[in-house]
C-alpha positions as a printed Julia matrix, in Angstrom:
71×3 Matrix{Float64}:
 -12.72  -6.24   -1.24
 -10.19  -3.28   -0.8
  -6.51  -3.9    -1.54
  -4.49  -0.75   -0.69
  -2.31   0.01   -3.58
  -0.25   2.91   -1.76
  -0.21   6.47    0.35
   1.54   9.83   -0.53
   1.82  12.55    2.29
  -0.02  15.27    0.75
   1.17  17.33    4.53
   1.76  17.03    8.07
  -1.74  15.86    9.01
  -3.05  14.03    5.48
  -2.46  11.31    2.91
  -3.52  10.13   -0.26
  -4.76   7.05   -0.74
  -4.77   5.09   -3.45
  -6.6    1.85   -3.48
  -8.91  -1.2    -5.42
 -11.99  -1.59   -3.83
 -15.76  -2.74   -4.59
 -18.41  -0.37   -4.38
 -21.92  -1.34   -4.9
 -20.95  -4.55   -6.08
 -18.35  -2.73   -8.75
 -14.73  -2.69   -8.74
 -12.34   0.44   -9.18
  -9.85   2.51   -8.48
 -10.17   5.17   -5.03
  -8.14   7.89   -5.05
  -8.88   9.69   -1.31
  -7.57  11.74    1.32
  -6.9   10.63    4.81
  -6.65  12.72    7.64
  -5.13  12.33   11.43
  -6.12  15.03   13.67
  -7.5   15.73   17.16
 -10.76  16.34   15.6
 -11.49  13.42   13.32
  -9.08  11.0    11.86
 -10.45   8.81    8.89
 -11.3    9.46    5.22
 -12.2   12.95    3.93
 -14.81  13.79    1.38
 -11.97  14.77   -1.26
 -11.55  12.26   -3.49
 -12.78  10.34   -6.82
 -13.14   6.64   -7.47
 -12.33   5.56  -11.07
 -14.42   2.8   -12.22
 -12.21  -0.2   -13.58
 -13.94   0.06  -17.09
 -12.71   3.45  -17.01
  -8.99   2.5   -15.71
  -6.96   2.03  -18.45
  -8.18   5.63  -20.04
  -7.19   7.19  -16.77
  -4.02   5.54  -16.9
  -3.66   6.82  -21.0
  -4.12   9.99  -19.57
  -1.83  10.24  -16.44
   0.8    9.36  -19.24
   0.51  12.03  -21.14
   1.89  14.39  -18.53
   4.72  15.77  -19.3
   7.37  15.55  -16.34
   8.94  18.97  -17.35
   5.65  20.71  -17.17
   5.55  20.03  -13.27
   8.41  21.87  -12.44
């Protein structure tokens, strides 16, 4: 199973990826890079994958950022 959730141009050549997918028989969360060049296009090793019993503590914790801190 692997249900893209959504992409964010990280620059000219790569993406983020952010998508639910099962892994060894376990679902989570895949946060990965994409790449498109003349070399190799496909999936980089840079990345994590969040296990879903895990999820909802990432989630807590992508909260707490503080908008005004990023700028």
């Amino acid at each position: 199973m692997e249900k893209d959730i959504g992409k964010i141009q990280k620059n000219e050549n790569t993406e983020i990826v952010v998508r639910i997918d099962d892994f060894n028989d376990k679902i989570g969360v895949t946060i990965r890079e994409f790449t498109t060049s003349d070399r190799y296009t496909g999936f980089t090793k840079s990345g994590t994958r969040i296990p879903a019993e895990k999820f909802l503590e990432f989630r807590e914790l992508i909260n707490k950022i503080d908008l005004n801190d990023l700028k």
